[in-house]
PDB file with one MODEL, atoms N, CA, C and O in Angstrom:
MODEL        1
ATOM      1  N   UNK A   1      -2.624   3.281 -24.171  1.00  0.00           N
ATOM      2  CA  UNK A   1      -3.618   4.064 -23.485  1.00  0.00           C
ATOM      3  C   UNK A   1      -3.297   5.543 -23.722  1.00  0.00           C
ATOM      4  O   UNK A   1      -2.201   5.960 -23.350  1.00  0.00           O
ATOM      5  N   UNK A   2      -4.113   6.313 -24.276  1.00  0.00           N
ATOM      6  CA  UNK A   2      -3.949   7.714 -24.534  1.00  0.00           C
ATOM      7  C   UNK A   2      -4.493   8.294 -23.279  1.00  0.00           C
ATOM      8  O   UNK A   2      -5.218   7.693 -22.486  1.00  0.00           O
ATOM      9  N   UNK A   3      -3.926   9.958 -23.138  1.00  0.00           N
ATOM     10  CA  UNK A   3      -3.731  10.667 -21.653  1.00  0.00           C
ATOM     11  C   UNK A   3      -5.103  10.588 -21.366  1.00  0.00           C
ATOM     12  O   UNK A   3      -5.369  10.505 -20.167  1.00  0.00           O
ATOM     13  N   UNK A   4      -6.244  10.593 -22.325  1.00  0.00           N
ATOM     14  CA  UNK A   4      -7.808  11.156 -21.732  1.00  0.00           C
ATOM     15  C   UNK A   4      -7.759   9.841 -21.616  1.00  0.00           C
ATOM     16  O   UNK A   4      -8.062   9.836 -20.423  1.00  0.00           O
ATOM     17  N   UNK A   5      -7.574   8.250 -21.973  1.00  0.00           N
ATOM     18  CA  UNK A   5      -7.692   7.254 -21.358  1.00  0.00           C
ATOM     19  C   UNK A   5      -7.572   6.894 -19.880  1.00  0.00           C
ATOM     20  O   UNK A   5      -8.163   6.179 -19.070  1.00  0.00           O
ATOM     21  N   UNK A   6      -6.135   8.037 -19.921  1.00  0.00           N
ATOM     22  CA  UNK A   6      -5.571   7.404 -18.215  1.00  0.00           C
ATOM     23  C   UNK A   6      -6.490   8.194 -17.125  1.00  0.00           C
ATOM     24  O   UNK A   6      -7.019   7.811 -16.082  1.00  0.00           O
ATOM     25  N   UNK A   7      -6.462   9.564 -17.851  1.00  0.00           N
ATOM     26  CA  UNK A   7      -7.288  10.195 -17.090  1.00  0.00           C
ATOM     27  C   UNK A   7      -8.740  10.257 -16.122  1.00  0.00           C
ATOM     28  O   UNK A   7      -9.229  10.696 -15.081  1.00  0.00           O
ATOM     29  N   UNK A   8      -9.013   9.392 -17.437  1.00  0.00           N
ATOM     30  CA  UNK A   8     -10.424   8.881 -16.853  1.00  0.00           C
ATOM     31  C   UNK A   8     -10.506   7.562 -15.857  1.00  0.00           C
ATOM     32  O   UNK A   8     -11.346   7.159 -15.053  1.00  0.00           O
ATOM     33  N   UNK A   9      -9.407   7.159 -16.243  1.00  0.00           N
ATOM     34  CA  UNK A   9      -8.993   6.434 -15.329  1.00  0.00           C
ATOM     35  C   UNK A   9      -9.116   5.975 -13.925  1.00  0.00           C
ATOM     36  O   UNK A   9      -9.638   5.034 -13.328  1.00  0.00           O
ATOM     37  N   UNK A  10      -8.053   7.584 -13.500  1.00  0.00           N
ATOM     38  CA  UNK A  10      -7.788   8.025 -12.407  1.00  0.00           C
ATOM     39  C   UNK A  10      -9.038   8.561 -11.930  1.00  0.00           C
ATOM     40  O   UNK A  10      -9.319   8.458 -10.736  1.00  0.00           O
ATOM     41  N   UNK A  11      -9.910   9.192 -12.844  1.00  0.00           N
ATOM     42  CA  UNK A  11     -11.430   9.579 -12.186  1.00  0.00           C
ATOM     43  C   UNK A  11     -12.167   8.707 -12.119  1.00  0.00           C
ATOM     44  O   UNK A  11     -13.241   9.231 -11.826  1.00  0.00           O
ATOM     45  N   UNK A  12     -12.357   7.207 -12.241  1.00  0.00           N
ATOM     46  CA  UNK A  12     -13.119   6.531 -11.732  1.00  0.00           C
ATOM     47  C   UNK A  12     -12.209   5.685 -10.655  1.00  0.00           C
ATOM     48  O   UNK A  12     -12.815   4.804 -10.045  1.00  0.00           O
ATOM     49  N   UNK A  13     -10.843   5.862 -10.366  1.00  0.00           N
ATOM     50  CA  UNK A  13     -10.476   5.651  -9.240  1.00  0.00           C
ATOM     51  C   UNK A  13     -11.084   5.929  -7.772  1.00  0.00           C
ATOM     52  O   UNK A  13     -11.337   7.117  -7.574  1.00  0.00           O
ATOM     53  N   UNK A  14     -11.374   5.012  -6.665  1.00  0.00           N
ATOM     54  CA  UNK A  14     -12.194   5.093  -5.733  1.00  0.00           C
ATOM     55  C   UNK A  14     -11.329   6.642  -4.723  1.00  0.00           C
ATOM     56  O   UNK A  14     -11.909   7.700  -4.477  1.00  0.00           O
ATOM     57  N   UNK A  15     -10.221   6.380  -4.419  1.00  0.00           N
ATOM     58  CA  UNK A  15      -9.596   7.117  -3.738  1.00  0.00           C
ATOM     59  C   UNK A  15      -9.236   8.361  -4.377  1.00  0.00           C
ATOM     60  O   UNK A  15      -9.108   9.271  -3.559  1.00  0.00           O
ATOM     61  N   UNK A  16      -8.942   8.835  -6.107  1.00  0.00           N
ATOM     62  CA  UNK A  16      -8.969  10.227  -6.546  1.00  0.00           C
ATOM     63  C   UNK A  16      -9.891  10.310  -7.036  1.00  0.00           C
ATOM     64  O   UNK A  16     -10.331  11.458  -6.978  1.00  0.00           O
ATOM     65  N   UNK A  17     -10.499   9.629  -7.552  1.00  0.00           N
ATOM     66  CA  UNK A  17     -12.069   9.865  -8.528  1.00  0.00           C
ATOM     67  C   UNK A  17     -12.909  11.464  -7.945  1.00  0.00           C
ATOM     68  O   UNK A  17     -13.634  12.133  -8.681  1.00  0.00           O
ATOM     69  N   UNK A  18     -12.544  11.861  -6.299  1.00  0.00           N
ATOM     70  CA  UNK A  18     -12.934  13.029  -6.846  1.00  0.00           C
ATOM     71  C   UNK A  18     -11.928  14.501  -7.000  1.00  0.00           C
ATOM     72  O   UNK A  18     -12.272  15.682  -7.042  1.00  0.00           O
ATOM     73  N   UNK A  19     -10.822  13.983  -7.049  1.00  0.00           N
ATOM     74  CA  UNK A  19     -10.244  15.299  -7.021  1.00  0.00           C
ATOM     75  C   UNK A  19     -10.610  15.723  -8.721  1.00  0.00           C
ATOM     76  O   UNK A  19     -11.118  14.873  -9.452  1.00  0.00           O
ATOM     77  N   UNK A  20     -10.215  17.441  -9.346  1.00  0.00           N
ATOM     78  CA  UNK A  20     -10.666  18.078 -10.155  1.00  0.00           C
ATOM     79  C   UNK A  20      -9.900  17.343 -10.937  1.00  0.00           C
ATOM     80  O   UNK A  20      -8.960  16.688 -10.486  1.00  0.00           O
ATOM     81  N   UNK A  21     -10.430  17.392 -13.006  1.00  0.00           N
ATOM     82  CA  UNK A  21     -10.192  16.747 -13.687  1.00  0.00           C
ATOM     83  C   UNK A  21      -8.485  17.729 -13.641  1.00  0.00           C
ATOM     84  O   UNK A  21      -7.441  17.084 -13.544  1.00  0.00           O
ATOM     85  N   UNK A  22      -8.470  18.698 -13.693  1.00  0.00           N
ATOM     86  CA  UNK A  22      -7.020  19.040 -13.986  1.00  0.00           C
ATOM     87  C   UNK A  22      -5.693  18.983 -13.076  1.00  0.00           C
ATOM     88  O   UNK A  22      -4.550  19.410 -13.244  1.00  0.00           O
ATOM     89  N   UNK A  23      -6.292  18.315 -12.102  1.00  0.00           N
ATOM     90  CA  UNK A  23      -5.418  17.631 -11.148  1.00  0.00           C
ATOM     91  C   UNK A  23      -4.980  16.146 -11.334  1.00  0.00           C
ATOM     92  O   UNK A  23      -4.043  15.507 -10.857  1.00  0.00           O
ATOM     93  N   UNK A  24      -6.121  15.777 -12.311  1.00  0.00           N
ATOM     94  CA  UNK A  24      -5.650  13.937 -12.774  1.00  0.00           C
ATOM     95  C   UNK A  24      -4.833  13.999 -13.671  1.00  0.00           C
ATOM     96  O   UNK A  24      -3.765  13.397 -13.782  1.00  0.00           O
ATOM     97  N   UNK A  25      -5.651  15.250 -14.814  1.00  0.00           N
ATOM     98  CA  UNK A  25      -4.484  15.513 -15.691  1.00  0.00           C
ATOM     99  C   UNK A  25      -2.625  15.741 -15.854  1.00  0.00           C
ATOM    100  O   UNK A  25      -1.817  15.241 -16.637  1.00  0.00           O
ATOM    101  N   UNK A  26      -2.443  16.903 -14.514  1.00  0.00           N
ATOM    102  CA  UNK A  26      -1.004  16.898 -13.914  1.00  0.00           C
ATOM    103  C   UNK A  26      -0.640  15.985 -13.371  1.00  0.00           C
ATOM    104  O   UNK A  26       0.553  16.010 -13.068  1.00  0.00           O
ATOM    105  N   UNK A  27      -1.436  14.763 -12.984  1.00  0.00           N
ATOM    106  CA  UNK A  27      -0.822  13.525 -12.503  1.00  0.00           C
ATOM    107  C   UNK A  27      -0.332  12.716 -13.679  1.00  0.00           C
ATOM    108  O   UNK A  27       0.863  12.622 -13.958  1.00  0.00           O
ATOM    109  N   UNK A  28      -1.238  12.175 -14.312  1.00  0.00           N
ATOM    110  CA  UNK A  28      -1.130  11.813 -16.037  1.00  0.00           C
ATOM    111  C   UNK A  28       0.235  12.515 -16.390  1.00  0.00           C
ATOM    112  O   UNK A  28       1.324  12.027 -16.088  1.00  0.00           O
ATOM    113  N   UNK A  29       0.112  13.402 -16.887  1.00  0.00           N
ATOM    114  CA  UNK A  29       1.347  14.316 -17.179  1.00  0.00           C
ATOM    115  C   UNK A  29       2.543  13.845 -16.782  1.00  0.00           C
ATOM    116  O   UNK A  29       3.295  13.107 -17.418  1.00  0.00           O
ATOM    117  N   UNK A  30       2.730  14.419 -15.423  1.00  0.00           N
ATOM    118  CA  UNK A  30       4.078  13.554 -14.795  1.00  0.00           C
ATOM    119  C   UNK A  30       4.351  12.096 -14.161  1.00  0.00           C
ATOM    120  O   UNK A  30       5.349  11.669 -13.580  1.00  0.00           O
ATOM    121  N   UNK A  31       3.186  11.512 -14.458  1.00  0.00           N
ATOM    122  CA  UNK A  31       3.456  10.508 -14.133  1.00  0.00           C
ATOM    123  C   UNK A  31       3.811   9.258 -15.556  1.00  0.00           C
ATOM    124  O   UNK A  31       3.839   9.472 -16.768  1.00  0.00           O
ATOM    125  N   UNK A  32       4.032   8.012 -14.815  1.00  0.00           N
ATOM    126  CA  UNK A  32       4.018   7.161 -16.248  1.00  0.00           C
ATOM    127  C   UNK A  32       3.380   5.693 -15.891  1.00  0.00           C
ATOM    128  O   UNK A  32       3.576   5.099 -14.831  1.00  0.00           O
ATOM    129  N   UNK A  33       2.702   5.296 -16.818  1.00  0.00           N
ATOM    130  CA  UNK A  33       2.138   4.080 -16.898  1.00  0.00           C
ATOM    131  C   UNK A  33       2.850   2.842 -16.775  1.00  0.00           C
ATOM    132  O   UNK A  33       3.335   2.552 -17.868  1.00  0.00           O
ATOM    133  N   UNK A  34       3.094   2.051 -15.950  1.00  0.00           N
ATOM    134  CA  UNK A  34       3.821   1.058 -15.429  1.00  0.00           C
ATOM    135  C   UNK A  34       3.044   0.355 -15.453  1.00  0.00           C
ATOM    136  O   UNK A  34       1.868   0.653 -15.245  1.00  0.00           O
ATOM    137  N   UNK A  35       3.652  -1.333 -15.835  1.00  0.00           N
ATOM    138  CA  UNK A  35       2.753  -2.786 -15.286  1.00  0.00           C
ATOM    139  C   UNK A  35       3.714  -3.544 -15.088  1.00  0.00           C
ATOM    140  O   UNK A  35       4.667  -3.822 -15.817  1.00  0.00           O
ATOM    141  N   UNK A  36       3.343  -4.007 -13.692  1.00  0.00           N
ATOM    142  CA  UNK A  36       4.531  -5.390 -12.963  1.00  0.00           C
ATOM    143  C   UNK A  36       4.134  -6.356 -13.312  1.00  0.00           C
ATOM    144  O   UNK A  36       2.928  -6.434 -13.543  1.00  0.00           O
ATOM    145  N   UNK A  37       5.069  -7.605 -13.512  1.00  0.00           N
ATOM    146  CA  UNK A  37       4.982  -8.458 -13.840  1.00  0.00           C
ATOM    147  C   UNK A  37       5.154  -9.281 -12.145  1.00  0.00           C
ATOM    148  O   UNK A  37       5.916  -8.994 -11.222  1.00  0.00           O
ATOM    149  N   UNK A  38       4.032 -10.446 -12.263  1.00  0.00           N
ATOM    150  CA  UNK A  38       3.847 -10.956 -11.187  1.00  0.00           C
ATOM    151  C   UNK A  38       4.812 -11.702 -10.542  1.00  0.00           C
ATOM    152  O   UNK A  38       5.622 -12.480 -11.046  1.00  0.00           O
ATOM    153  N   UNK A  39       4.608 -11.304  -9.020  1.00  0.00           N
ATOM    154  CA  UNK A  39       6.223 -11.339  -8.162  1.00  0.00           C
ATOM    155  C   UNK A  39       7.396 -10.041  -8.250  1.00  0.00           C
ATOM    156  O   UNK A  39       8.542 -10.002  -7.803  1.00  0.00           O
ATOM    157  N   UNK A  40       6.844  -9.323  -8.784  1.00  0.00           N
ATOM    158  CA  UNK A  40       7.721  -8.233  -9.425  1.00  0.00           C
ATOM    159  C   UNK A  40       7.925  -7.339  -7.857  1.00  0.00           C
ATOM    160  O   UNK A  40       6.871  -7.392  -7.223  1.00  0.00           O
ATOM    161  N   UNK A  41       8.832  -6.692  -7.252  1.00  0.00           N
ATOM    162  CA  UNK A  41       8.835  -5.791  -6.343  1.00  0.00           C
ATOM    163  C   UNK A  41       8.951  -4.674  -6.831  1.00  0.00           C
ATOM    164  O   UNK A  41       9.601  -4.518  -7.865  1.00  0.00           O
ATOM    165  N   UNK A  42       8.148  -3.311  -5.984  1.00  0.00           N
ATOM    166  CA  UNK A  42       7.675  -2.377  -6.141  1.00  0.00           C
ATOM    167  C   UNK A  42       9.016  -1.450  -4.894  1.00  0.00           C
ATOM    168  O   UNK A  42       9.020  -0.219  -4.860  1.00  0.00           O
ATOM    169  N   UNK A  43       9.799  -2.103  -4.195  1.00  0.00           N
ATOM    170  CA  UNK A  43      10.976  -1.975  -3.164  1.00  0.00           C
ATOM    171  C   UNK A  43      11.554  -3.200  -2.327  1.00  0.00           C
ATOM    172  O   UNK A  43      11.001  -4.271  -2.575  1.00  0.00           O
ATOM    173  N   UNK A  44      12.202  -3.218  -1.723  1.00  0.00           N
ATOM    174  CA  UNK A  44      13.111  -4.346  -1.197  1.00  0.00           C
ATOM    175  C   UNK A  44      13.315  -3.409  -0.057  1.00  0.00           C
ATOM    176  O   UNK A  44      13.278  -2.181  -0.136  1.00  0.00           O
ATOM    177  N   UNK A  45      13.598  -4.330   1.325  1.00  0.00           N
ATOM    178  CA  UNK A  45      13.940  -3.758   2.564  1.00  0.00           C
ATOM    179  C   UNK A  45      15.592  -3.113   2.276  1.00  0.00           C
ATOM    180  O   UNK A  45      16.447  -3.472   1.467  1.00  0.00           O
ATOM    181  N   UNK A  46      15.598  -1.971   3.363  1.00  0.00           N
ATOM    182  CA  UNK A  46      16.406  -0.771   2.911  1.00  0.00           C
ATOM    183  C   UNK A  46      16.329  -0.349   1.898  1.00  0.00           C
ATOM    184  O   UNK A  46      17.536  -0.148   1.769  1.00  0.00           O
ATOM    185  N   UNK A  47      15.815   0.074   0.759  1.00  0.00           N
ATOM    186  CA  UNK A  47      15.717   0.641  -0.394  1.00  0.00           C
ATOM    187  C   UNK A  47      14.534   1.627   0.175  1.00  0.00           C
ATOM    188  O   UNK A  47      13.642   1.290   0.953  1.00  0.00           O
ATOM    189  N   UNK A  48      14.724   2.821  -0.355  1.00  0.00           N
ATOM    190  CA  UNK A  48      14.057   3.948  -0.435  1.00  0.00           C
ATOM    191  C   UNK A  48      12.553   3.832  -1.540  1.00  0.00           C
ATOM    192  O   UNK A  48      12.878   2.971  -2.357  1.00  0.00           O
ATOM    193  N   UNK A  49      11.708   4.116  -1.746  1.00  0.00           N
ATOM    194  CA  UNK A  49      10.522   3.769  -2.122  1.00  0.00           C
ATOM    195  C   UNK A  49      10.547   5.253  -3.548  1.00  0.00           C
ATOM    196  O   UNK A  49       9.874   6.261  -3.333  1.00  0.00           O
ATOM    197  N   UNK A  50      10.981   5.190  -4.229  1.00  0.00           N
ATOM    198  CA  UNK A  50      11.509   6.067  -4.690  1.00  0.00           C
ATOM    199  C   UNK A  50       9.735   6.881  -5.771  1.00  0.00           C
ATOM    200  O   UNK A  50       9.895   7.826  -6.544  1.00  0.00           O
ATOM    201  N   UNK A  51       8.735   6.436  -5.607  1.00  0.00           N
ATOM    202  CA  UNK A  51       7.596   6.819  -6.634  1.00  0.00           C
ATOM    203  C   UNK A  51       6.653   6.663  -5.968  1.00  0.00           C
ATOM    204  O   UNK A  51       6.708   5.995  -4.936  1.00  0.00           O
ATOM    205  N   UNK A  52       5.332   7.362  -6.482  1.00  0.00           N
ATOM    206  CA  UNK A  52       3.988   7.271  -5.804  1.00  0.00           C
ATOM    207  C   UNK A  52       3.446   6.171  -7.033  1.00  0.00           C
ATOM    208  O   UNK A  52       3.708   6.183  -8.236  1.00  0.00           O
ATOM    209  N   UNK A  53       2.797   5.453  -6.432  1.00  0.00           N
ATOM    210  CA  UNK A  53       2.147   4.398  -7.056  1.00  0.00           C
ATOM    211  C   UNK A  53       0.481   4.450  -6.998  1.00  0.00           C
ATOM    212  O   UNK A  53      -0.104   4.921  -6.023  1.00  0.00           O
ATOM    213  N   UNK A  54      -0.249   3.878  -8.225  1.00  0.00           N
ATOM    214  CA  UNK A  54      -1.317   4.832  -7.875  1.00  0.00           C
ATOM    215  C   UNK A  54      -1.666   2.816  -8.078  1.00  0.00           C
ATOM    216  O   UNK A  54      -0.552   2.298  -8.006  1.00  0.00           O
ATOM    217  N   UNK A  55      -2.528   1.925  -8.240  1.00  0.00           N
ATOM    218  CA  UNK A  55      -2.774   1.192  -8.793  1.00  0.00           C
ATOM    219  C   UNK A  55      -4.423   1.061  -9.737  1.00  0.00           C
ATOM    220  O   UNK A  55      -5.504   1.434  -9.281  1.00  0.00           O
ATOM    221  N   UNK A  56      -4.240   0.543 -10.879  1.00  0.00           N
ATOM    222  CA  UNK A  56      -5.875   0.663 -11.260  1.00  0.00           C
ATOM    223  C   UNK A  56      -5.962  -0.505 -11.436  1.00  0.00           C
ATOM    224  O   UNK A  56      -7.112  -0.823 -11.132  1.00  0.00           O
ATOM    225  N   UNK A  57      -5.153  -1.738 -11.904  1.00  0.00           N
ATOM    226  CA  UNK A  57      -5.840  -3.013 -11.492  1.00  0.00           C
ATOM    227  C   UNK A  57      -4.531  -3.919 -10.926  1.00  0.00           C
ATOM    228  O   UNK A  57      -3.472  -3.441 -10.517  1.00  0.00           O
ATOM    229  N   UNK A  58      -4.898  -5.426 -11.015  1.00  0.00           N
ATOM    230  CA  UNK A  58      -4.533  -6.079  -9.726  1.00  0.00           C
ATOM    231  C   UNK A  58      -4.407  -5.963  -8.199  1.00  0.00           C
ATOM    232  O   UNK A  58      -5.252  -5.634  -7.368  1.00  0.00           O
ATOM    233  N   UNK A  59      -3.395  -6.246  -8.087  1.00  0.00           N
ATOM    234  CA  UNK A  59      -3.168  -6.557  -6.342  1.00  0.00           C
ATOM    235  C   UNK A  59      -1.657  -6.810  -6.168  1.00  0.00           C
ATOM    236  O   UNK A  59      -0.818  -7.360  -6.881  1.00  0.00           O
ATOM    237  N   UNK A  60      -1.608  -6.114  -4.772  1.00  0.00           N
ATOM    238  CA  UNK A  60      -0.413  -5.923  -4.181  1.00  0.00           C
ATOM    239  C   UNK A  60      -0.301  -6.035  -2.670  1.00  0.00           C
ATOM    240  O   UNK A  60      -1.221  -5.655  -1.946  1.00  0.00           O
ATOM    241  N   UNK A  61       0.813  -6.551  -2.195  1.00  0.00           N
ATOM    242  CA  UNK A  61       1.086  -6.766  -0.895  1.00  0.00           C
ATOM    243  C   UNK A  61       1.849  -6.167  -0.219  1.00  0.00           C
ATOM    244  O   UNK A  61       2.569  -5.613  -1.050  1.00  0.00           O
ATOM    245  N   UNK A  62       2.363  -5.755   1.227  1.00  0.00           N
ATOM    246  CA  UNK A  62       3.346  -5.338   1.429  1.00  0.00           C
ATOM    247  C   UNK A  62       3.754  -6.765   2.807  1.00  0.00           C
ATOM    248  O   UNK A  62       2.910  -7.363   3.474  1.00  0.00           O
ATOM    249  N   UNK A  63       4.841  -6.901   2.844  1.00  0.00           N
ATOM    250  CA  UNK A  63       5.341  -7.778   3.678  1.00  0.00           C
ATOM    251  C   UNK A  63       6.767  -7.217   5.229  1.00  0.00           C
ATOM    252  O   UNK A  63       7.707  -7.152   4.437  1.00  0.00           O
ATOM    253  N   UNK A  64       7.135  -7.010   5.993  1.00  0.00           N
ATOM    254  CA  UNK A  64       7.458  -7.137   6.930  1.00  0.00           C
ATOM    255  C   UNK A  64       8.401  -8.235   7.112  1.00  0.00           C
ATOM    256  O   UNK A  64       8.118  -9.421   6.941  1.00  0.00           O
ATOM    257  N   UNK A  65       9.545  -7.775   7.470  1.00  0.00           N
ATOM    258  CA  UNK A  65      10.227  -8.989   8.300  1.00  0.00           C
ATOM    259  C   UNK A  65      10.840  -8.559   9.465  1.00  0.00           C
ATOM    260  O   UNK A  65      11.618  -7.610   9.367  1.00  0.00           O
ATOM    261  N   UNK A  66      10.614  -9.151  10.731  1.00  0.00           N
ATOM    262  CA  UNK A  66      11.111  -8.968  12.186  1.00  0.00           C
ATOM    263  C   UNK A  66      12.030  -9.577  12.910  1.00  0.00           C
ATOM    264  O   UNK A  66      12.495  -9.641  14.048  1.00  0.00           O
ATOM    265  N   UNK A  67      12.112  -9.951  11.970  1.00  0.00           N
ATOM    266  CA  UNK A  67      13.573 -10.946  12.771  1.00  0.00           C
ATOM    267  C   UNK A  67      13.014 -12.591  11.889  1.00  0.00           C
ATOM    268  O   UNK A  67      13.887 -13.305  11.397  1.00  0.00           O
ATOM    269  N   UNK A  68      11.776 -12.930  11.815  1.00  0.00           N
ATOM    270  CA  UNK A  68      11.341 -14.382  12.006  1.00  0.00           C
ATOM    271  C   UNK A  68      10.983 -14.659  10.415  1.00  0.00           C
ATOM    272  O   UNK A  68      10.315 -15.677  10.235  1.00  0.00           O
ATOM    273  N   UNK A  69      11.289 -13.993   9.381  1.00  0.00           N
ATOM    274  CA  UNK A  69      11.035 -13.850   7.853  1.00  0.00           C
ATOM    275  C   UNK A  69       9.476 -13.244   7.633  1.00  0.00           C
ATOM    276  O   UNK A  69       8.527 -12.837   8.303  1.00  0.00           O
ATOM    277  N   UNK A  70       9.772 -13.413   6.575  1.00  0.00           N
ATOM    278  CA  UNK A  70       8.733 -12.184   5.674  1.00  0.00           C
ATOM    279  C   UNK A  70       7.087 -12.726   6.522  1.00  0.00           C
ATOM    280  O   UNK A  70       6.691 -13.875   6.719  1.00  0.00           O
ATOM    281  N   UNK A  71       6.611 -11.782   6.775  1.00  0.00           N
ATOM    282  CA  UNK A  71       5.396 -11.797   6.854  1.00  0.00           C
ATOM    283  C   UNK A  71       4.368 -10.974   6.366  1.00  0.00           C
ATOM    284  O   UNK A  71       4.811  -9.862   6.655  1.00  0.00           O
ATOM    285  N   UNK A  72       3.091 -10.755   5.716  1.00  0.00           N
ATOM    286  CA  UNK A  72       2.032 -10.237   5.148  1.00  0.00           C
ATOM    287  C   UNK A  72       1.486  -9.552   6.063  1.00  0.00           C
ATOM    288  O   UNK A  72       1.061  -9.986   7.134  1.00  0.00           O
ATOM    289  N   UNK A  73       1.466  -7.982   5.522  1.00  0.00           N
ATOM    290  CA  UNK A  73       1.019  -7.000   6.634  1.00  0.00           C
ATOM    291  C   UNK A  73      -0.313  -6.267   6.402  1.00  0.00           C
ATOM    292  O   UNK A  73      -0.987  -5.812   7.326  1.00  0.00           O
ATOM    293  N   UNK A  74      -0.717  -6.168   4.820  1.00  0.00           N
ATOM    294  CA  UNK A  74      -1.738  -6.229   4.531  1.00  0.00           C
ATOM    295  C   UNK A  74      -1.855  -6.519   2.602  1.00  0.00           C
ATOM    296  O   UNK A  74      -0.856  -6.541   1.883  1.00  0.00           O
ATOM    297  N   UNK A  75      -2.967  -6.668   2.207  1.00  0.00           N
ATOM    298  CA  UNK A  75      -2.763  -6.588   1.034  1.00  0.00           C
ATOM    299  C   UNK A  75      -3.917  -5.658   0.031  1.00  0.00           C
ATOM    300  O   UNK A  75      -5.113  -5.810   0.283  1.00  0.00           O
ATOM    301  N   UNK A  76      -3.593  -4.910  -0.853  1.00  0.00           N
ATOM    302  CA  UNK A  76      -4.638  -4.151  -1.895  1.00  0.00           C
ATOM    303  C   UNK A  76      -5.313  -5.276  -2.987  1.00  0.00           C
ATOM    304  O   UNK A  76      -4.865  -6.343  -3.407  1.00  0.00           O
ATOM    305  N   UNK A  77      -6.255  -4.748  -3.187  1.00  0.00           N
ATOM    306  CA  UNK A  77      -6.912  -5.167  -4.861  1.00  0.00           C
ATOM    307  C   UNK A  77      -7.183  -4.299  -5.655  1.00  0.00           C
ATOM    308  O   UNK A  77      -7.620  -4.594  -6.767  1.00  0.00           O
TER     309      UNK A  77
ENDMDL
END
């Protein structure tokens, strides 16, 4: 995927789609193109969350545990 690929990307993203194109661009820029492989974690309890994650496709969950094991707290598409 080339940068005006990602870029455009990020502008038909629902949640940045409207910030200015040269703000997707400095995201593009410093950011980097990642793909998880399914089941893959994005953090583990106590671990620090160390990146902003933007997602443009699949789905992701975040889970909770309270004492009684993991439970589903909400999930993205």
């Amino acid at each position: 995927m080339t940068a005006d690929d990602l870029i455009d990307r990020l502008a038909a993203h629902r949640m940045l789609g409207a910030l200015p194109r040269e703000e997707l661009a400095w995201l593009a820029e410093h950011g980097a193109l990642r793909r998880f492989a399914q089941g893959e974690f994005l953090s583990t309890k106590g671990a620090p969350v160390v990146s902003m994650y933007v997602m443009l496709t699949g789905r992701f969950a975040l889970f909770a545990d309270r004492g009684a094991g993991p439970q589903k707290v909400v999930e993205w598409q």
